[in-house]
N, C-alpha and C positions, 0 to 999 in steps of 0.2 A: 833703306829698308833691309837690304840684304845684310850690310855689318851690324843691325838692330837683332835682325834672326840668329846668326853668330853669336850673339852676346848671351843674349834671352834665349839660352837654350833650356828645356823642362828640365825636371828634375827627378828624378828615378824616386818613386814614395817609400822606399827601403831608406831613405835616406836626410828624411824630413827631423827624424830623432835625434840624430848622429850631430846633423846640422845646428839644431836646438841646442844640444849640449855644450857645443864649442862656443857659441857664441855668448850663453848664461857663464861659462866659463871667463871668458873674455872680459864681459862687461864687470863680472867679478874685481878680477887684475885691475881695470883700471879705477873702481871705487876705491880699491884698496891701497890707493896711491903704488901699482907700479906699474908706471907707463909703458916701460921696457915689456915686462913680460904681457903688458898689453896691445899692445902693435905684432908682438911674437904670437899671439893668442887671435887678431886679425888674419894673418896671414895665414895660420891654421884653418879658420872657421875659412876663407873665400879658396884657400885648397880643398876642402871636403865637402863646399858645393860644388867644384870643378871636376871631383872623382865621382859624384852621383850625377852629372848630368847623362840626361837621355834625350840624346838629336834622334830624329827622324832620318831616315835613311831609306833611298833610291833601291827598292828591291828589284832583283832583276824576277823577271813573270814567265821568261819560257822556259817550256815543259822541260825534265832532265837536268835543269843545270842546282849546282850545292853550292852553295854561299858559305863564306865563313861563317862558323858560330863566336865571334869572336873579334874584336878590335887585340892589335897585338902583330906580332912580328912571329914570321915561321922558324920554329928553333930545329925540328926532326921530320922527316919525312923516312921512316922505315915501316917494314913489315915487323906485326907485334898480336897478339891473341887479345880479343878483346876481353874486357871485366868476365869474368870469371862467373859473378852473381847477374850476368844476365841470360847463362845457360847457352852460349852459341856458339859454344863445343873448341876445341884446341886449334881450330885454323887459322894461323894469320893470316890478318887482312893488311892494309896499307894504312899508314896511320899518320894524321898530318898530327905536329903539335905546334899549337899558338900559346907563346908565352905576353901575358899581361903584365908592365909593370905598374905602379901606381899613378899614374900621368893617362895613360887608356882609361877609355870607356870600360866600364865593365860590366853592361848590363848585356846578356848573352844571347843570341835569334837562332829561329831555326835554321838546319842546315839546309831541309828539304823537305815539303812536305809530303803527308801520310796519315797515320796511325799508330798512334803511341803503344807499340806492345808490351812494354817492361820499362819502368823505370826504379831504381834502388838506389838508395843511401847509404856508403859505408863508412865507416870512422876509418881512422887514419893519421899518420905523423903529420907534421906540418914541415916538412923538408922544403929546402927551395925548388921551386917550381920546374926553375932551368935545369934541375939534376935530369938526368933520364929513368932512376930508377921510380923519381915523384907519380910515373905514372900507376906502377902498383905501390907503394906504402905510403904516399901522402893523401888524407879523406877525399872520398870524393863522389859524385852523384853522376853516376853512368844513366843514358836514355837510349832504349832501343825503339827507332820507330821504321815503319814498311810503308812501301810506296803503294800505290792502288796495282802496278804490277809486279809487286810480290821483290820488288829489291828492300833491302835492308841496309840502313846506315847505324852507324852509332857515334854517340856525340856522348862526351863525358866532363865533368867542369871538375876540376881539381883544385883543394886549398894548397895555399904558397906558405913559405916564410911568416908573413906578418898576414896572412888569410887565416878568419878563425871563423867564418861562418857562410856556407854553400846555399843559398836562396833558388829551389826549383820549382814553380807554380803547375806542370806538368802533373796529368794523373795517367792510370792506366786506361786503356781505348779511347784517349781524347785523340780527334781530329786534330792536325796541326798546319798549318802555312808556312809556304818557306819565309823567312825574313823573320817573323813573328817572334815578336820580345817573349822569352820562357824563365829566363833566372836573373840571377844576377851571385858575384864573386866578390865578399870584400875585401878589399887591401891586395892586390899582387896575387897574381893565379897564373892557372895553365888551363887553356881548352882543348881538348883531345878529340880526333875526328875520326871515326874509320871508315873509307870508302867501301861501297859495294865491289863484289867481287871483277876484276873485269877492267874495271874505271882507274884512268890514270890522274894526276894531279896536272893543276895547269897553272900553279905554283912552284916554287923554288925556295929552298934553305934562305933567310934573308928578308923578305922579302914582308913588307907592311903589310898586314891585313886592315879591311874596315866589316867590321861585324855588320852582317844583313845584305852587302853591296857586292863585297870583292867575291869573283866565281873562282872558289878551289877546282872546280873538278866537273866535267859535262858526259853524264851519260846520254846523250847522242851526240857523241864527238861529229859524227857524218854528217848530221843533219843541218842544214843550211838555213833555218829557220832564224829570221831578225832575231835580236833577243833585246825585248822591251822591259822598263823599270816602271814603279808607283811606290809611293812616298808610304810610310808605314813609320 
């Protein structure tokens, strides 16, 4: 049952078209007597059910802790000024970045829940992701949301290389949950994270992320409180 769950994993509805496509494509090639680029046209279509899948994922539930927004590998952890268009002035904060290649998950969770105060869409190059400067010149859709005591996170989805469209379901004053599916990134991205003032990462350069699961960062480092999961 469990390698059945593995298998049969959902499928992100961003991505039911895309699916569609490959596969009418496919069957094309092979009516068209070429079997070659019909097996190459298979292999296509059961990669881009593999890049829209959406598992369920173990969210941790106690109070203070920030989850990846993001499946992907940590490329930066610097101080840097958050987006510009969401007004919260020239102080650097701490800034984790998750880079996606096209083999991740790329449908993106919250970091932490709150209160959506600001979120914006900017256009933008489509640079590779891993650059560092991708974080201001390649498009991208910054979210400012605040905790019920008044901390502030910010989480930003950026297009990559071969990213030519940023999916964010997020409005302004919507409530949010930590874990909770909000966008999704096609083709190769980067998720940008800025921690509240204060708060350190409990992450490293390196190091695998799993969107919704893996804890970046605990504002209450002190507190000795179990920290429990539930499936989302």
């Amino acid at each position: 049952m469990d390698t059945l769950k593995s298998v049969l994993v959902p499928i992100n509805k961003e991505g039911h078209r895309f699916i569609a496509i490959f596969a009418v494509v496919t069957l094309l090639l092979f009516l068209l007597t070429w079997p070659v680029l019909g097996w190459i046209g298979v292999v296509l279509t059961l990669w881009c059910v593999y890049f829209f899948r959406d598992p369920d994922r173990q969210v941790p539930t106690r109070e203070g802790l920030i989850v990846s927004p993001a499946d992907g590998v940590v490329q930066l952890i610097e101080r840097a000024v958050p987006p510009e268009e969401l007004g919260l002035g020239n102080d650097p904060r701490l800034r984790i970045s998750v880079f996606l290649n096209v083999f991740n998950v790329h449908v993106n969770r919250v970091p932490l829940g709150g209160t959506v105060v600001k979120q914006v869409y900017r256009p933008g190059k489509f640079l590779n992701a891993a650059l560092d400067k991708a974080s201001e010149e390649n498009e991208r859709h910054a979210v400012h949301v605040r905790t019920e005591d008044g901390k502030d996170i910010v989480f930003v989805q950026i297009a990559g290389l071969v990213a030519r469209r940023i999916i964010c379901d997020l409005n302004d004053g919507q409530i949010v949950r930590s874990g909770e599916r909000f966008g999704l990134i096609r083709f190769g991205s980067r998720t940008d994270i800025y921690l509240p003032d204060g708060v350190e990462p409990l992450v490293g350069v390196g190091q695998t992320m799993v969107g919704g699961e893996t804890v970046i960062a605990d504002m209450l480092a002190k507190n000795e409180t179990p920290i429990t999961v539930e499936v989302r």
